[in-house]
C-alpha atoms as one frame of an Amber mdcrd trajectory, in Angstrom:
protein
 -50.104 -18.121 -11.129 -49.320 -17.659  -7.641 -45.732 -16.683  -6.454 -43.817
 -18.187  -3.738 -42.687 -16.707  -1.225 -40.571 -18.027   1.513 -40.944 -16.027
   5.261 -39.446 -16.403   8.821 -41.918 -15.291  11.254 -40.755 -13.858  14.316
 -43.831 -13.813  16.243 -45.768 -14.657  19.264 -49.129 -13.736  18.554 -51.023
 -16.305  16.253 -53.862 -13.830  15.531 -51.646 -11.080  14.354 -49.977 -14.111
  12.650 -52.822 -14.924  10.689 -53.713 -11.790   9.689 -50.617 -11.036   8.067
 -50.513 -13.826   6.398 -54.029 -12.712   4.778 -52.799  -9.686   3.937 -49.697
 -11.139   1.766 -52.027 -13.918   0.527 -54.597 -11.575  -1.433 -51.398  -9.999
  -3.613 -51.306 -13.595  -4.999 -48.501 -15.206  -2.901 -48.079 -18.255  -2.189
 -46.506 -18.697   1.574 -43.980 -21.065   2.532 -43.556 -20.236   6.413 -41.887
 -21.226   9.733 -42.754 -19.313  13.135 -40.342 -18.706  15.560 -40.267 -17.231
  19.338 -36.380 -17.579  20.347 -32.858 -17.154  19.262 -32.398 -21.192  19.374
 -35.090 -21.553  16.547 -34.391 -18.816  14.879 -30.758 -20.047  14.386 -31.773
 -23.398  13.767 -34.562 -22.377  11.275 -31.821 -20.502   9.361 -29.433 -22.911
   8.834 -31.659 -25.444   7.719 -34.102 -23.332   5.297 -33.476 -20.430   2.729
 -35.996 -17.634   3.299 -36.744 -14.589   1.248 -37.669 -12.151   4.149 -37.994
 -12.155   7.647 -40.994 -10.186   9.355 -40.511  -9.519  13.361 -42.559  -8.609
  15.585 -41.527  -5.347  18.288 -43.000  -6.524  21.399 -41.637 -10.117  22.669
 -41.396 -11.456  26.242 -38.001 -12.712  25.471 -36.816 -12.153  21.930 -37.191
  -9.278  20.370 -36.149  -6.967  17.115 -33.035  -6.066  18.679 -32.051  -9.053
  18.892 -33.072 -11.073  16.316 -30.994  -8.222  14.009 -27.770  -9.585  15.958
 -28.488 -13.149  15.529 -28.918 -12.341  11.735 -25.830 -11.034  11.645 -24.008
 -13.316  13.112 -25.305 -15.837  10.606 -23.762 -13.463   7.425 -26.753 -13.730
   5.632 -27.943 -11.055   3.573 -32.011 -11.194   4.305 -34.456  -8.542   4.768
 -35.809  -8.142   8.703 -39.060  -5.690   8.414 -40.431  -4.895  11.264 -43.753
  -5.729  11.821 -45.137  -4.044  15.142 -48.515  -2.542  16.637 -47.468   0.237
  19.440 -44.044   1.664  19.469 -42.283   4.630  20.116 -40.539   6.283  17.718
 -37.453   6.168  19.759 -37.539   2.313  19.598 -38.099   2.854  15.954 -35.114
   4.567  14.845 -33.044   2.669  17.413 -34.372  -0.739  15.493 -33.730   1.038
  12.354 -30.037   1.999  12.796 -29.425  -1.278  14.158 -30.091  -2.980  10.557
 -33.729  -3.583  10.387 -34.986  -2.908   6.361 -38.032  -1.505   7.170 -40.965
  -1.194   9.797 -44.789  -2.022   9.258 -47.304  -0.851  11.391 -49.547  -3.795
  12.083 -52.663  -1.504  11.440 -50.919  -0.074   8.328 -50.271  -3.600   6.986
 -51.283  -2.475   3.152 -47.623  -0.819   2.975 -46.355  -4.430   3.940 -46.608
  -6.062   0.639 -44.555  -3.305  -1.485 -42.128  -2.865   1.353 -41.314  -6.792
   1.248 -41.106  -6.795  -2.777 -38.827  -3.615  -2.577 -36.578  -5.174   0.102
 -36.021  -8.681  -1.471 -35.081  -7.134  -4.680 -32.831  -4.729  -3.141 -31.394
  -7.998  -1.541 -30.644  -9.931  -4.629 -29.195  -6.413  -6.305 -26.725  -6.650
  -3.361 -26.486 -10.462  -3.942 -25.071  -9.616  -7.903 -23.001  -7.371  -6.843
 -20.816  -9.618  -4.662 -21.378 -12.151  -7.356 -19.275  -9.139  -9.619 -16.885
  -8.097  -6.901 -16.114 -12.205  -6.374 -15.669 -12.804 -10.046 -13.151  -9.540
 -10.182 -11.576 -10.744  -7.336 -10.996 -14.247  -8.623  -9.615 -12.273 -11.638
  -7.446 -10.240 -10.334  -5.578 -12.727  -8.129  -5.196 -15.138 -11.404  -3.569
 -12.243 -13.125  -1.365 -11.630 -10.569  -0.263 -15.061 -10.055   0.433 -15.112
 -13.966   2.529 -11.732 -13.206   4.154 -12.744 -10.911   5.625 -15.930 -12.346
   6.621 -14.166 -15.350   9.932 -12.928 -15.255   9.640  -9.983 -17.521   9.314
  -6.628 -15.555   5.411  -5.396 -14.983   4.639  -2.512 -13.603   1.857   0.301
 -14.144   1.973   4.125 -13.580  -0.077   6.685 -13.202   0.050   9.949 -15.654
   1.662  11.370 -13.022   4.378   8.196 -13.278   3.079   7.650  -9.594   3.412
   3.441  -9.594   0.432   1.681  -8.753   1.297  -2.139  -9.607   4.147  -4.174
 -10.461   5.223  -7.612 -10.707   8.020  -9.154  -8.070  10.695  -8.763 -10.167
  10.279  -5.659 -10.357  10.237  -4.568  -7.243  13.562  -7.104  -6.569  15.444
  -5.326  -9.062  15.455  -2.104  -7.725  15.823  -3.625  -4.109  12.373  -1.651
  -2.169   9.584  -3.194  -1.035   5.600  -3.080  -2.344   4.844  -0.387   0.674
   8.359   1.567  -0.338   6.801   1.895  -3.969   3.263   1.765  -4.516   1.482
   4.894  -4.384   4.485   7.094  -4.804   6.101   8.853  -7.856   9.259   6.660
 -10.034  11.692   6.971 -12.402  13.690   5.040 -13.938  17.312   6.237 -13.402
  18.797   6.608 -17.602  22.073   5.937 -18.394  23.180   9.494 -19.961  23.837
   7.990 -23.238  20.073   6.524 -23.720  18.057   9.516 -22.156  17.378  11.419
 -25.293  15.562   8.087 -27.184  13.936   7.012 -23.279  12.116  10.582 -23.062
  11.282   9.927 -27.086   9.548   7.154 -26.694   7.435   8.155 -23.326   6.240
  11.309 -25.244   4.967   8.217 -28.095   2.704   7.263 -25.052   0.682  10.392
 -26.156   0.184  10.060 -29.393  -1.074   6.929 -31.440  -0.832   3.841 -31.711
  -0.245   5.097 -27.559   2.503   2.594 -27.652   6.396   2.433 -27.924   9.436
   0.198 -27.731  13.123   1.281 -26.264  15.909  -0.254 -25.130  17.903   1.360
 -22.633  20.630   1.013 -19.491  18.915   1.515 -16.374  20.394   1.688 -12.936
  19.479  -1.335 -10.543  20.376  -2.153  -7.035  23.108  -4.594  -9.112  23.954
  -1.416 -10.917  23.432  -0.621 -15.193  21.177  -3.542 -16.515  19.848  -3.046
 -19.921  16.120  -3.531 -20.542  13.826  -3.711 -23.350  10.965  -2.459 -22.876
   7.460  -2.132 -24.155   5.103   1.465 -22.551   1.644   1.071 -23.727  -0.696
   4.231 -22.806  -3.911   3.720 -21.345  -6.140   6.422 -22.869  -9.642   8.443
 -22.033 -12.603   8.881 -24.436 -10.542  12.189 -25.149  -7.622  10.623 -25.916
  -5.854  11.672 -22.309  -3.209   9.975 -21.266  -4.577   8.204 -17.738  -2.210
   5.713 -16.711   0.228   3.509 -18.935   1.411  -0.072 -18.233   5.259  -1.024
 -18.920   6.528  -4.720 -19.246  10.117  -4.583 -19.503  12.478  -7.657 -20.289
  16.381  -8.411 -19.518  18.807  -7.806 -22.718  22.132  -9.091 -20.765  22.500
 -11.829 -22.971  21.750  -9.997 -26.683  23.857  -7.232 -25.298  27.197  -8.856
 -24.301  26.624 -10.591 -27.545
């Protein structure tokens, strides 16, 4: 069974055209093709078809390598451009290489074109996954901070250095700062006297299991002494270090004046 494979040609030469074509035909491919001589066609080829690789050729009157790897880009697809060429410097090589091209082919070399377009268009759909991946955690992340930060419980996490690297709105309203003022750097909470001993008891639970703890305690607020209750759950290594540990805190006003 033959497999398909889809390929822009940038090309001006129908013999070398041919012969390339050969050459990818007798490692049992079927080719789906479109030649193309300008940045016009090219652009318009692209937007109408999906191709798997593109193979350009070095020496064009009008429309070279160069510049068929700045149309590409301009398009923000993610498709291999091998260069395909006869005679050319190696300066011209390395300046087509830095400039984004996957690969270059020597057209009298052409048995290294084969396994240089199969290594290419897998690399392409490894890259493909992993924006798939970095979409999907993306999408994730900004639905759990939406849920945050409608909740109006306190979220925040720390560090094991208490150095705060998220929290929820609220939290950053109740002590009056800002997201820049407070991510990234090191916070405490500042105890009421009275409920320091059974705070500094219950972040030393953090290291120990179940990793988790529950106090309630007076803390000082840009309103001034609110009490919270509030819930530290430690985040913990394979060797049961301590690496960062999430707090969700809620208001007790209400139970307490009761």
């Amino acid at each position: 069974m033959h497999k398909k494979l889809r390929i822009l040609f940038i090309e001006d030469n129908e013999d070398d055209l041919i012969l390339i074509q050969r050459v990818i035909k007798k490692e049992k491919y079927e080719i789906e093709s479109l030649r193309v001589e300008n940045q016009h066609d090219m652009l318009d080829a692209l937007k109408k078809r999906e191709f798997d690789v593109i193979l350009c050729d070095y020496h064009m009157p009008h429309f070279g390598t160069i510049e068929a790897l700045k149309t590409l880009k301009k398009t923000g697809l993610d498709i291999p451009l091998i260069l395909v060429s006869g005679m050319i410097g190696e300066e011209a090589a390395v300046t087509v290489m830095k400039a984004g091209a996957s690969d270059f082919v020597m057209k009298d070399r052409l048995a290294r074109l084969v396994p240089a377009i199969e290594r290419e268009i897998e690399d392409a759909k490894k890259r493909e996954q992993l924006r798939r991946v970095q979409d999907d955690l993306s999408d994730s992340e900004e639905k759990y901070r939406q849920l945050i930060e409608s909740n109006t419980d306190l979220v925040a996490k720390f560090d094991a250095s208490d150095n705060l690297s998220f929290a929820s709105k609220s939290f950053f309203n109740l002590f009056g700062k800002n997201e820049s003022e407070m991510i990234g750097k090191h916070f405490e909470f500042n105890i009421h006297k009275e409920d320091i001993e059974k705070y500094v008891k219950a972040c030393k639970a953090l290291r120990n299991e179940p990793f988790s703890s529950y106090v309630e305690f007076r803390v000082m607020t840009n309103d001034g002494w609110v009490w919270l209750g509030c819930i530290k759950k430690g985040i913990i290594d394979d060797n049961e270090n301590l690496v960062s540990h999430v707090v969700i805190a809620r208001f007790l006003i209400e139970r307490k004046r009761v």
